[in-house]
PDB file of N, CA, C and O in Angstrom:
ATOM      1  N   UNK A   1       0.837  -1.179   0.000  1.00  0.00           N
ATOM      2  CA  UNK A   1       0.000   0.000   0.000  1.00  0.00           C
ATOM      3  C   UNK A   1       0.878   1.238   0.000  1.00  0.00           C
ATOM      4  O   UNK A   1       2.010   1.214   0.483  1.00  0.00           O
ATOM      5  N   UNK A   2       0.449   2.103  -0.438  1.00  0.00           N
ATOM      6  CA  UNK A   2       0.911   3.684  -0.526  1.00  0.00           C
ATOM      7  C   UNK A   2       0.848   4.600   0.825  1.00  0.00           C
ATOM      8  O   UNK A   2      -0.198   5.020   1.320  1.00  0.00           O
ATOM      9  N   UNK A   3       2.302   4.854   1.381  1.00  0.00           N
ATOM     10  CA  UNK A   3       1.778   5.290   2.551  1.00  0.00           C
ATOM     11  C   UNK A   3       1.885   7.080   2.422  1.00  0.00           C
ATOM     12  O   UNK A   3       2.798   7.700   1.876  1.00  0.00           O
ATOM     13  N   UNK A   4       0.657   7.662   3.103  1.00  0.00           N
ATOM     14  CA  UNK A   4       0.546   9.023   2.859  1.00  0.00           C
ATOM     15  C   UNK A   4       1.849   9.978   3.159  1.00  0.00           C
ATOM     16  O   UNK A   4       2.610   9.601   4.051  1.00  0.00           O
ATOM     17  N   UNK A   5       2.068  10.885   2.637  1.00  0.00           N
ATOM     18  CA  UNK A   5       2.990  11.425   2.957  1.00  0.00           C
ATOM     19  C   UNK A   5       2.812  12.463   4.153  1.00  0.00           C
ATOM     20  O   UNK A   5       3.675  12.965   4.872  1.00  0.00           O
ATOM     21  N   UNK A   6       1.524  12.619   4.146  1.00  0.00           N
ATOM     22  CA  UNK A   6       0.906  13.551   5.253  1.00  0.00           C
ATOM     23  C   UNK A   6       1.705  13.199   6.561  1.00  0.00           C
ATOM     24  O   UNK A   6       2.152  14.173   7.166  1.00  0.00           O
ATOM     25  N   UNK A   7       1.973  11.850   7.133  1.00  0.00           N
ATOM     26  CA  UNK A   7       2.283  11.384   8.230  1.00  0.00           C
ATOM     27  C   UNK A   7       3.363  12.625   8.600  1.00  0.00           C
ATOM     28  O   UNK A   7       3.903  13.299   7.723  1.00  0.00           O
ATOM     29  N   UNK A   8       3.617  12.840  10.229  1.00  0.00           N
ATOM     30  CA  UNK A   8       4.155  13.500  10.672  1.00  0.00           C
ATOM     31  C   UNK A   8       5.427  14.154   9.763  1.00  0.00           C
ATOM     32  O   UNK A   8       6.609  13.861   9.943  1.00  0.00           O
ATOM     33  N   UNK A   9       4.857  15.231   8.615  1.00  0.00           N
ATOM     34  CA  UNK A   9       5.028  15.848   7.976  1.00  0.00           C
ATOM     35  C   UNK A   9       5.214  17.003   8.641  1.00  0.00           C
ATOM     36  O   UNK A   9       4.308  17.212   9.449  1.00  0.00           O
ATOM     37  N   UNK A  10       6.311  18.093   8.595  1.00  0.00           N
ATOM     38  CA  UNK A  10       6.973  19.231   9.828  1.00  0.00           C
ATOM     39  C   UNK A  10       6.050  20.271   8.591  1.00  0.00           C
ATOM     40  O   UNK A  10       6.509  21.399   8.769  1.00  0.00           O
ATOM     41  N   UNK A  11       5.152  20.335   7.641  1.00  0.00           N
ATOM     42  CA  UNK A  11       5.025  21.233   6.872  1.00  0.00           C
ATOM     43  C   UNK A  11       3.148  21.373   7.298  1.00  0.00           C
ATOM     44  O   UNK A  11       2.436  22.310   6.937  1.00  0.00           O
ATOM     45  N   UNK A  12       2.767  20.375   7.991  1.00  0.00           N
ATOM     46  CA  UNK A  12       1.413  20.088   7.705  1.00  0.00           C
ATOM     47  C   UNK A  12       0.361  21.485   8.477  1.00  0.00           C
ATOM     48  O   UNK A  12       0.545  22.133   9.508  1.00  0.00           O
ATOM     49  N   UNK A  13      -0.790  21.542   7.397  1.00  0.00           N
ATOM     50  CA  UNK A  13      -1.668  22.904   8.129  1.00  0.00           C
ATOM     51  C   UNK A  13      -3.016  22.588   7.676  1.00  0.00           C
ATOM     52  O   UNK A  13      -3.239  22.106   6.565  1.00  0.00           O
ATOM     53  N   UNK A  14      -3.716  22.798   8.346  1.00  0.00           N
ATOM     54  CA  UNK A  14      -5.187  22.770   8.374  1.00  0.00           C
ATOM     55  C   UNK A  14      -5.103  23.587   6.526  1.00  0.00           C
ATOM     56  O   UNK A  14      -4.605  24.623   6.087  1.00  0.00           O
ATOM     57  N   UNK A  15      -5.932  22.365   5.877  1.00  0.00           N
ATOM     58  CA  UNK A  15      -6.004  22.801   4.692  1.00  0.00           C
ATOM     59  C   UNK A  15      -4.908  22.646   3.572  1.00  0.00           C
ATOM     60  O   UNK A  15      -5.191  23.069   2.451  1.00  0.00           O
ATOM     61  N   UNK A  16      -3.576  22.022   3.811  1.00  0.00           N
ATOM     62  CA  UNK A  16      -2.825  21.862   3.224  1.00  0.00           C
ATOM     63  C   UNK A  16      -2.874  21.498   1.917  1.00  0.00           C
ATOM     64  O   UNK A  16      -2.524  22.172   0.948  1.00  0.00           O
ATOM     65  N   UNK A  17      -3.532  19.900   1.944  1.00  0.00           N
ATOM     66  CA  UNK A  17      -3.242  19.251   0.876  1.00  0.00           C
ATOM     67  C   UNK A  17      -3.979  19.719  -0.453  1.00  0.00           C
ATOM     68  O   UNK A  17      -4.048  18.856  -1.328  1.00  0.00           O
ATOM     69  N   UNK A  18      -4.669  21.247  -0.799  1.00  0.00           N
ATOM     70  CA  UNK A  18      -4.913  21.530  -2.103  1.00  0.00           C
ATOM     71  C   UNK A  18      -3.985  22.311  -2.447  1.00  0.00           C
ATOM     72  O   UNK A  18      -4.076  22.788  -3.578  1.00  0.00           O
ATOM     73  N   UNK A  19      -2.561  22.769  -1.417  1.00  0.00           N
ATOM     74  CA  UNK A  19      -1.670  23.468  -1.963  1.00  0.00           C
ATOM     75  C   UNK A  19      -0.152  22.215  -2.022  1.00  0.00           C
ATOM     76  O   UNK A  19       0.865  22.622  -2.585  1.00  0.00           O
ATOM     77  N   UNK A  20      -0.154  20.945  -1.489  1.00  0.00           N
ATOM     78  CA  UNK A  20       0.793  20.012  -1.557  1.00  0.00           C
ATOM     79  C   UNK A  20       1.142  19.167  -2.991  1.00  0.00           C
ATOM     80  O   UNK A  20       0.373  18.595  -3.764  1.00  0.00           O
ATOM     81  N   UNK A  21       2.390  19.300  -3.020  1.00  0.00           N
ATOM     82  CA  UNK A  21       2.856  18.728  -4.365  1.00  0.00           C
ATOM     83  C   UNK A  21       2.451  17.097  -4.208  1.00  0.00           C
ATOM     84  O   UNK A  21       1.656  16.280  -4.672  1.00  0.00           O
ATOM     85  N   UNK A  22       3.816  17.218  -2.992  1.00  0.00           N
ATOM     86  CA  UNK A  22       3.141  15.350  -2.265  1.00  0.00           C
ATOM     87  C   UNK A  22       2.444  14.230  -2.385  1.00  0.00           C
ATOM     88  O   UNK A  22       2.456  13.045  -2.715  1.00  0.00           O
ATOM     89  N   UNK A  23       1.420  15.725  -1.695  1.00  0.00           N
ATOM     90  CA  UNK A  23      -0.059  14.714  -1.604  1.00  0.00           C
ATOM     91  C   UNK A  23      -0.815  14.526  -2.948  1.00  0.00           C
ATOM     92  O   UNK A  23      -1.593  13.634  -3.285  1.00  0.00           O
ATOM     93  N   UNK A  24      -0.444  15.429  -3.506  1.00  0.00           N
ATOM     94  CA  UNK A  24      -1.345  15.547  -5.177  1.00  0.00           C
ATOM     95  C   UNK A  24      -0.725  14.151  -5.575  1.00  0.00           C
ATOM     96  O   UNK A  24      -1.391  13.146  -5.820  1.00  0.00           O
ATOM     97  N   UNK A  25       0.769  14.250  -5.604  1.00  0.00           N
ATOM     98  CA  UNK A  25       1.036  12.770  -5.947  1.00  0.00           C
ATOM     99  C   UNK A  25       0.610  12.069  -5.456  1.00  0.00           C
ATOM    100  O   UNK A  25      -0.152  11.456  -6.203  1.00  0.00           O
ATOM    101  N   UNK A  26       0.616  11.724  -4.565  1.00  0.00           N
ATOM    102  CA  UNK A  26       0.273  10.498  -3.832  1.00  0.00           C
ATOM    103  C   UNK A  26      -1.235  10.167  -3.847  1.00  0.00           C
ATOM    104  O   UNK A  26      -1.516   8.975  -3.730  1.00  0.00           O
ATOM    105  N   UNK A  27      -2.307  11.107  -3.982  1.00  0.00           N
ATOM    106  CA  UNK A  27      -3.750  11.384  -4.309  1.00  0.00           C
ATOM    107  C   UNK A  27      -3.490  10.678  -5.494  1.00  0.00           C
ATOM    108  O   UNK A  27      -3.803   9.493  -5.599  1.00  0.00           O
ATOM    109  N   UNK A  28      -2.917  11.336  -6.436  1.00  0.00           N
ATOM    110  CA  UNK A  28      -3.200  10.178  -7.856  1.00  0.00           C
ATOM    111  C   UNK A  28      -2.568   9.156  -8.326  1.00  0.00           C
ATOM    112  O   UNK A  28      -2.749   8.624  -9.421  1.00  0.00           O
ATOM    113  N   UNK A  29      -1.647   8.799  -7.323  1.00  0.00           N
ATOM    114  CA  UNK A  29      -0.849   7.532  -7.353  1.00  0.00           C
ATOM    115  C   UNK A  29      -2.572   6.325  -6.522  1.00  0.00           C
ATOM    116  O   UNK A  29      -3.133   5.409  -7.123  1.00  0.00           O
ATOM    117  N   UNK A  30      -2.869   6.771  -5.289  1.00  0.00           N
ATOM    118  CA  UNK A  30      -3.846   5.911  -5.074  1.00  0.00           C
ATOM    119  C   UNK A  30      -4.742   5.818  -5.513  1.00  0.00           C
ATOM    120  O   UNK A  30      -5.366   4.774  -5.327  1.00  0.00           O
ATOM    121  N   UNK A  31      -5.250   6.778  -6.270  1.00  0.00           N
ATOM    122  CA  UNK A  31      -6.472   6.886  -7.462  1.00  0.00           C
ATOM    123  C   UNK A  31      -6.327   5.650  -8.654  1.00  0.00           C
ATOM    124  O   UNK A  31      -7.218   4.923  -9.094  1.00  0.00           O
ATOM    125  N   UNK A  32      -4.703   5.691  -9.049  1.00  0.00           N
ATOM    126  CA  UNK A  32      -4.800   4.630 -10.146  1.00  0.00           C
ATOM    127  C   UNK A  32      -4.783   3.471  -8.923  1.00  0.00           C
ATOM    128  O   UNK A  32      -5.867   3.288  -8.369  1.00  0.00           O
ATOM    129  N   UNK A  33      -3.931   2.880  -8.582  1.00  0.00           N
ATOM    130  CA  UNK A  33      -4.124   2.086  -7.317  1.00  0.00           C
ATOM    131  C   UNK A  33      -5.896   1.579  -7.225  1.00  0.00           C
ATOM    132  O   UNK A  33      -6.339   0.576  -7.785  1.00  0.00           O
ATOM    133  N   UNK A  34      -6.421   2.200  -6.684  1.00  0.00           N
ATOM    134  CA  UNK A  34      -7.397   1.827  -6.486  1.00  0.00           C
ATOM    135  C   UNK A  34      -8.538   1.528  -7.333  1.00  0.00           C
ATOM    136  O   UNK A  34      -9.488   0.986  -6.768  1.00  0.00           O
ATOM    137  N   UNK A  35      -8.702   1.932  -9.394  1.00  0.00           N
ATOM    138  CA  UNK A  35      -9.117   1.889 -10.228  1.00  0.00           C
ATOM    139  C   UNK A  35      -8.300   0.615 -10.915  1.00  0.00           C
ATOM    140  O   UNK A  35      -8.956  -0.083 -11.688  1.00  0.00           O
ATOM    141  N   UNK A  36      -6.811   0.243 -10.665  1.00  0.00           N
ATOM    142  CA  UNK A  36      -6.510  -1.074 -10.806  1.00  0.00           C
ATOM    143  C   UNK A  36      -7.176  -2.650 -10.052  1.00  0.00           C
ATOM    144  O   UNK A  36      -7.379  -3.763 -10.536  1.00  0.00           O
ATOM    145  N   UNK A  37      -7.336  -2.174  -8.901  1.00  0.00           N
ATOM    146  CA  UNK A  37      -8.024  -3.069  -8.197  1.00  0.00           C
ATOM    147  C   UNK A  37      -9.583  -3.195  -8.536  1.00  0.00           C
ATOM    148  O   UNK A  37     -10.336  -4.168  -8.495  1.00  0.00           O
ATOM    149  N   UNK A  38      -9.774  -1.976  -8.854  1.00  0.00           N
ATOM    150  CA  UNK A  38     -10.961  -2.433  -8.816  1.00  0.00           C
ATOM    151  C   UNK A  38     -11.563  -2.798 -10.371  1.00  0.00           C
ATOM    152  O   UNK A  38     -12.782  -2.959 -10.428  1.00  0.00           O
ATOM    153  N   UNK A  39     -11.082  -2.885 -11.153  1.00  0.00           N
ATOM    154  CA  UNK A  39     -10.749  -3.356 -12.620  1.00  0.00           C
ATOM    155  C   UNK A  39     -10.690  -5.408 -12.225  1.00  0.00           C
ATOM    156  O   UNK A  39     -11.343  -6.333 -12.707  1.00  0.00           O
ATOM    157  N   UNK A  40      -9.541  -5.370 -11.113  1.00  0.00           N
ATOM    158  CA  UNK A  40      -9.300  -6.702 -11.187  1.00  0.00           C
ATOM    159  C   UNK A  40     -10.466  -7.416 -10.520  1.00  0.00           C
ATOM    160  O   UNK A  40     -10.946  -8.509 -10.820  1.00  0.00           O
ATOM    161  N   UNK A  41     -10.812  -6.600  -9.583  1.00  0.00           N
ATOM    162  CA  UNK A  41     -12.430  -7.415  -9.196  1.00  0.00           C
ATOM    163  C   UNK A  41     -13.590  -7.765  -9.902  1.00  0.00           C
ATOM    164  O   UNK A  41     -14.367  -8.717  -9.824  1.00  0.00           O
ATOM    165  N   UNK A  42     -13.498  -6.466 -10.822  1.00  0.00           N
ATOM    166  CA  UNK A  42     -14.543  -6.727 -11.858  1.00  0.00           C
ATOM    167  C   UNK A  42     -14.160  -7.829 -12.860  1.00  0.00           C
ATOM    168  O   UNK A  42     -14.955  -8.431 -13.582  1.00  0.00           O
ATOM    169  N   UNK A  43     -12.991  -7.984 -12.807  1.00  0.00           N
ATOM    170  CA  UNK A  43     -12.723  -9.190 -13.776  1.00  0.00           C
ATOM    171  C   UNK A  43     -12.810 -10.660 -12.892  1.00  0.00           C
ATOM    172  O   UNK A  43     -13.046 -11.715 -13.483  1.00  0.00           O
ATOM    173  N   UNK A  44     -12.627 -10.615 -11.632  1.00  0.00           N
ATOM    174  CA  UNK A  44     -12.476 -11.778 -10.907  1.00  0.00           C
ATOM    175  C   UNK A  44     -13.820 -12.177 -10.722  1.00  0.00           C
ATOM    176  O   UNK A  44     -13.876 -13.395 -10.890  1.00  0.00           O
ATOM    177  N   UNK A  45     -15.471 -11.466 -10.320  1.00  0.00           N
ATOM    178  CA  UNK A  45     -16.634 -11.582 -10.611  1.00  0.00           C
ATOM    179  C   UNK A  45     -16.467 -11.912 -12.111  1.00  0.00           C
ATOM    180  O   UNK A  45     -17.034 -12.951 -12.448  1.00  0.00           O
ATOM    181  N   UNK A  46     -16.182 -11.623 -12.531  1.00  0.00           N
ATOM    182  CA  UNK A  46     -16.887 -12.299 -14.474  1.00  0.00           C
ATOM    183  C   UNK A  46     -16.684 -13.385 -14.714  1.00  0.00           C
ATOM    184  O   UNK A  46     -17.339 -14.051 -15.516  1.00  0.00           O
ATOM    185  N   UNK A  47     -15.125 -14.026 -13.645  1.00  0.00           N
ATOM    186  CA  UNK A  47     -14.656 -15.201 -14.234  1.00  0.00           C
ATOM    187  C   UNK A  47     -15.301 -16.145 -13.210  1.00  0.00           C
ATOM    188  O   UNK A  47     -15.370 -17.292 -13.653  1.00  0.00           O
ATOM    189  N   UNK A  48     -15.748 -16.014 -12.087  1.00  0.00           N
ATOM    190  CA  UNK A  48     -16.358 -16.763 -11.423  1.00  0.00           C
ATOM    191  C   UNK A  48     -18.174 -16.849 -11.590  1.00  0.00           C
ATOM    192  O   UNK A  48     -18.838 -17.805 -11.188  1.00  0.00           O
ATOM    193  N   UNK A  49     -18.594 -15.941 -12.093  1.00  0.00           N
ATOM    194  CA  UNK A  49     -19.716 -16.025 -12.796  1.00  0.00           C
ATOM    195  C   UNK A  49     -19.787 -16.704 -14.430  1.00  0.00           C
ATOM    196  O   UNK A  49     -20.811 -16.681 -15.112  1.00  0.00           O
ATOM    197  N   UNK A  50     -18.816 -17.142 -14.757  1.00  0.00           N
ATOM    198  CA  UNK A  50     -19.270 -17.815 -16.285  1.00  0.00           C
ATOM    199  C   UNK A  50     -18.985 -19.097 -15.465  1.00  0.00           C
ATOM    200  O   UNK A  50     -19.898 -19.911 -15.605  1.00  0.00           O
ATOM    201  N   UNK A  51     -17.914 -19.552 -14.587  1.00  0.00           N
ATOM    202  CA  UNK A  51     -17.671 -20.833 -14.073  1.00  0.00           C
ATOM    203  C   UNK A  51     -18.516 -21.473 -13.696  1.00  0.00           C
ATOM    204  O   UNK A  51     -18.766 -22.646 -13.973  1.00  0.00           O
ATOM    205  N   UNK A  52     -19.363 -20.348 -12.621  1.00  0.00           N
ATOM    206  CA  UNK A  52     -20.927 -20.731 -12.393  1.00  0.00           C
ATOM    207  C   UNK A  52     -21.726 -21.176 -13.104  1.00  0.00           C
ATOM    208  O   UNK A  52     -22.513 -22.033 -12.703  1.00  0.00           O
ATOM    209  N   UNK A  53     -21.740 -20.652 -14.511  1.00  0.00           N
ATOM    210  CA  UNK A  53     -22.821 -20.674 -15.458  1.00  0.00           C
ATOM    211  C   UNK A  53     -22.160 -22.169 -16.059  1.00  0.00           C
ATOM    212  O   UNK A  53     -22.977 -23.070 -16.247  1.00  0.00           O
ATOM    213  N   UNK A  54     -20.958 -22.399 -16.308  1.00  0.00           N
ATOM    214  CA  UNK A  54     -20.186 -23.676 -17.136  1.00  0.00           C
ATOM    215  C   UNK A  54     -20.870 -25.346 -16.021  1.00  0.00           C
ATOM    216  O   UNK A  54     -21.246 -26.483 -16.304  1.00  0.00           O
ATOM    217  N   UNK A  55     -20.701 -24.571 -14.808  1.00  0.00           N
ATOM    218  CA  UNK A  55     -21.113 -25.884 -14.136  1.00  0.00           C
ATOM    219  C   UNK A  55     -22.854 -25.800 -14.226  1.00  0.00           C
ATOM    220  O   UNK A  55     -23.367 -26.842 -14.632  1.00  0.00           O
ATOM    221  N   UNK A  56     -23.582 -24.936 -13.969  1.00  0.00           N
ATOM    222  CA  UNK A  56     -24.811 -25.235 -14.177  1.00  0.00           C
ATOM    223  C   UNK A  56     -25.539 -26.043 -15.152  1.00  0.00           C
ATOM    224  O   UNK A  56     -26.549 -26.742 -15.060  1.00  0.00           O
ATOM    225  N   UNK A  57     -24.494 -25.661 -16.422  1.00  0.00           N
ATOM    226  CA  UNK A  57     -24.979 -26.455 -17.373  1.00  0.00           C
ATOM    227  C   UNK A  57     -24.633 -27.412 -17.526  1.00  0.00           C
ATOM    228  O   UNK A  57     -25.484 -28.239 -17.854  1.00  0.00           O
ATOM    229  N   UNK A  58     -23.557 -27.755 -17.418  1.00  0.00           N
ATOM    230  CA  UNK A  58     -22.713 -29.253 -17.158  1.00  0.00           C
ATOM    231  C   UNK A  58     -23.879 -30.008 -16.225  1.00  0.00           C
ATOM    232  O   UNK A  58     -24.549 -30.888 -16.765  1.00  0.00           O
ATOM    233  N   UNK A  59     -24.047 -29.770 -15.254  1.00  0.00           N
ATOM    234  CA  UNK A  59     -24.849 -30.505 -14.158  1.00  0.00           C
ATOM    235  C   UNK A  59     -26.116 -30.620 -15.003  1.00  0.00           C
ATOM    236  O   UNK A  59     -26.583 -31.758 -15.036  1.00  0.00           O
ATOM    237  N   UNK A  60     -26.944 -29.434 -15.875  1.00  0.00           N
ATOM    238  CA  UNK A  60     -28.298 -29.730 -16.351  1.00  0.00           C
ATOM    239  C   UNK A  60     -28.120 -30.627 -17.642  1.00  0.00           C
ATOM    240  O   UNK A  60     -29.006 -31.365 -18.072  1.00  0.00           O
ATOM    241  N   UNK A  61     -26.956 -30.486 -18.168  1.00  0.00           N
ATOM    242  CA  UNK A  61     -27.070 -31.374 -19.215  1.00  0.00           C
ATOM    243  C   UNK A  61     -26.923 -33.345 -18.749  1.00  0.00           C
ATOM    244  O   UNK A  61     -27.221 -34.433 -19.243  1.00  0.00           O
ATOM    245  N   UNK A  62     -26.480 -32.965 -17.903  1.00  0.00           N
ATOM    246  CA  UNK A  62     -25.917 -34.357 -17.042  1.00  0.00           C
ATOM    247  C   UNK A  62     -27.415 -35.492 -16.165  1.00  0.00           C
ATOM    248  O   UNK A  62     -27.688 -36.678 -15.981  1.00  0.00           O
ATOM    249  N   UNK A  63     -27.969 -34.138 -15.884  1.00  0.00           N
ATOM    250  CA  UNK A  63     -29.833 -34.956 -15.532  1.00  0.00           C
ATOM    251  C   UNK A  63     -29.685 -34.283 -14.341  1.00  0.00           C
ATOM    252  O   UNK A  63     -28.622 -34.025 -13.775  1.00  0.00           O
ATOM    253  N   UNK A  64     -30.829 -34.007 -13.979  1.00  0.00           N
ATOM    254  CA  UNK A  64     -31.593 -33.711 -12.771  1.00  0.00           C
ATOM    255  C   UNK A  64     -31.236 -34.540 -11.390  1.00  0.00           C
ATOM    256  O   UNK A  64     -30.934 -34.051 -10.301  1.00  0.00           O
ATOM    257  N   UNK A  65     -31.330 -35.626 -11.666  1.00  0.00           N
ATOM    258  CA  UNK A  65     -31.294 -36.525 -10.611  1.00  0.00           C
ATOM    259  C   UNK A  65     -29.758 -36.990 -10.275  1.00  0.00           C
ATOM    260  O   UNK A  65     -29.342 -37.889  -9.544  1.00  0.00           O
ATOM    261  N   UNK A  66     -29.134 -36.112 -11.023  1.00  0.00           N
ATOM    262  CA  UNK A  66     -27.244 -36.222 -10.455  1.00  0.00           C
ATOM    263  C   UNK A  66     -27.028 -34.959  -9.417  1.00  0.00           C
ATOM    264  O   UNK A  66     -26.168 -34.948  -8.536  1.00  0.00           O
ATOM    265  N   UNK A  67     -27.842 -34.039  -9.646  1.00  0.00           N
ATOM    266  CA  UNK A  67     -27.563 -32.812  -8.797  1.00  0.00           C
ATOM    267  C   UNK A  67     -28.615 -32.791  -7.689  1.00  0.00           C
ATOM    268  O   UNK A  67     -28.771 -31.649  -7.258  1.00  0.00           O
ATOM    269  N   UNK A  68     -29.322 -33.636  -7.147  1.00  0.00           N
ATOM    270  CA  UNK A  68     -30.234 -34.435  -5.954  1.00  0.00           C
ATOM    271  C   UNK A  68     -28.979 -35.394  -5.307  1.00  0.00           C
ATOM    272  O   UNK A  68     -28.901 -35.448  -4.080  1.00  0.00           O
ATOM    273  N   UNK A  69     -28.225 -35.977  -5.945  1.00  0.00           N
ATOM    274  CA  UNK A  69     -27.516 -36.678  -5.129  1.00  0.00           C
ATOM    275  C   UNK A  69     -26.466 -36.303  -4.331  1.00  0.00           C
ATOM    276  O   UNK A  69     -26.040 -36.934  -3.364  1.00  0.00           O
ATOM    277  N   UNK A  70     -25.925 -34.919  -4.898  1.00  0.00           N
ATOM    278  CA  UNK A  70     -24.958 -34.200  -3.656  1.00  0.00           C
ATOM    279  C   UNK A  70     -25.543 -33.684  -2.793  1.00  0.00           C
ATOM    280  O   UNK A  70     -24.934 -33.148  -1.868  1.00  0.00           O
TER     281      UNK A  70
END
């Protein structure tokens, strides 16, 4: 993880960070950060939702009475 630069920073003032170079970085360093992740989730739901869908059908094509027995 990205650690803020804010931390016991000898510069810090009520209101700082819309005048901080820093933090601007570090604001859009965790911005992509966090639009990467959440990219990969959306891909990790898609792939576990077709898997879902691969076994459903596997099992319905297979008969009814195979998916009563688990």
């Amino acid at each position: 993880m990205i650690v803020s630069p804010c931390k016991d920073c000898p510069e810090r003032f009520i209101g700082c960070h819309s005048s901080c170079a820093k933090y601007k970085q570090y604001r859009s360093e965790l911005n992509e950060f966090k639009a990467k992740r959440a990219a990969d989730k959306d891909e990790r739901a898609f792939a576990s939702e077709v898997k879902g869908a691969v076994k459903r059908l596997r099992d319905h094509k297979r008969g009814s009475d195979r998916r009563r027995r688990r």
